[in-house]
N, C-alpha and C positions, 0 to 999 in steps of 0.2 A: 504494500500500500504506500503510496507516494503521500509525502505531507503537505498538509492545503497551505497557500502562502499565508502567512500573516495580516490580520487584517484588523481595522480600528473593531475592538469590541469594547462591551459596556457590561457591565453585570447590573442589571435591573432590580431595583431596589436593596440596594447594597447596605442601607443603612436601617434595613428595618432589621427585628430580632422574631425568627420563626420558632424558638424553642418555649416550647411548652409544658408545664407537666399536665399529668390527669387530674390534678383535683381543681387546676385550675380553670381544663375545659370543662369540667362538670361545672362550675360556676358561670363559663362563659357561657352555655345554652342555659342552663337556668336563666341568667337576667334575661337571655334573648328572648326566650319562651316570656317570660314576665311583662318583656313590653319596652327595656331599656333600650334607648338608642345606642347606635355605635359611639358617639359622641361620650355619654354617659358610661357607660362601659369602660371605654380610655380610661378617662378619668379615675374610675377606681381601681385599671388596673396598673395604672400609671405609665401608659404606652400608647403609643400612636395612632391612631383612626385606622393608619393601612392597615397595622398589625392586626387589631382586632376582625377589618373588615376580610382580612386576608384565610383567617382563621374560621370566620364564621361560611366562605365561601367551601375552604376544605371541606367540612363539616356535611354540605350537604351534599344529597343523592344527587342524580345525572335527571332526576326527573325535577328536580327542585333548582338547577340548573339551568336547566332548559326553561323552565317558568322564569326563571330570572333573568336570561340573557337570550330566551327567544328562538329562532332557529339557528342562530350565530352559533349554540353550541352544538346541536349536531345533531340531537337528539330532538324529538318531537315529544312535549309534553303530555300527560297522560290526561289531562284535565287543564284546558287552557282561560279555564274561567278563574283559573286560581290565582291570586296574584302574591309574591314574598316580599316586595318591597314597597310600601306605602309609608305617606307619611301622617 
C-alpha cells in the first residue's frame, strides 16, 4: 500500500472532553427525560453544550436519529409524527 500524500487536516472538535462514566450518563438521561435543557444540563455538569449535546446524540437509536436529523441520516423513521427536539 502506497502512502497518501500529506494533506492540511483538522481534528474536529479537539477541545471538547468525550469521556464519561456510567453514573454520570445515568444522570444525563434522567435530566433529559425530566425536561432539562442542554443548556441546563452544562451547567451542572460543568461542560460545554457540545459535550452534552454530543452525548445525548450517542445515546440514541438510529430511529430516534432519523426523527432528528431527517433522511440526512439514512434511515427512515418509524413514526415521522414524532418529533425529539422542540422547544
Amino acid at each position: 500500500m502506497t502512502e497518501k500524500p500529506k494533506m492540511n487536516r483538522t481534528i474536529v472538535c479537539e477541545e471538547l472532553n468525550y469521556v464519561w462514566d456510567e453514573h454520570q450518563l445515568v444522570e444525563l438521561d434522567r435530566l433529559w427525560r425530566e425536561g432539562y435543557t442542554i443548556n441546563q444540563i452544562a451547567k451542572l455538569f460543568l461542560r460545554k453544550r457540545e459535550e452534552i449535546a454530543i452525548a445525548l446524540i450517542d445515546r440514541l437509536s438510529d430511529n430516534e436519529k432519523s426523527l432528528l436529523f431527517g433522511s440526512r441520516w439514512g434511515v427512515q423513521p418509524r413514526h415521522r409524527s414524532m418529533a425529539l427536539c422542540y422547544d
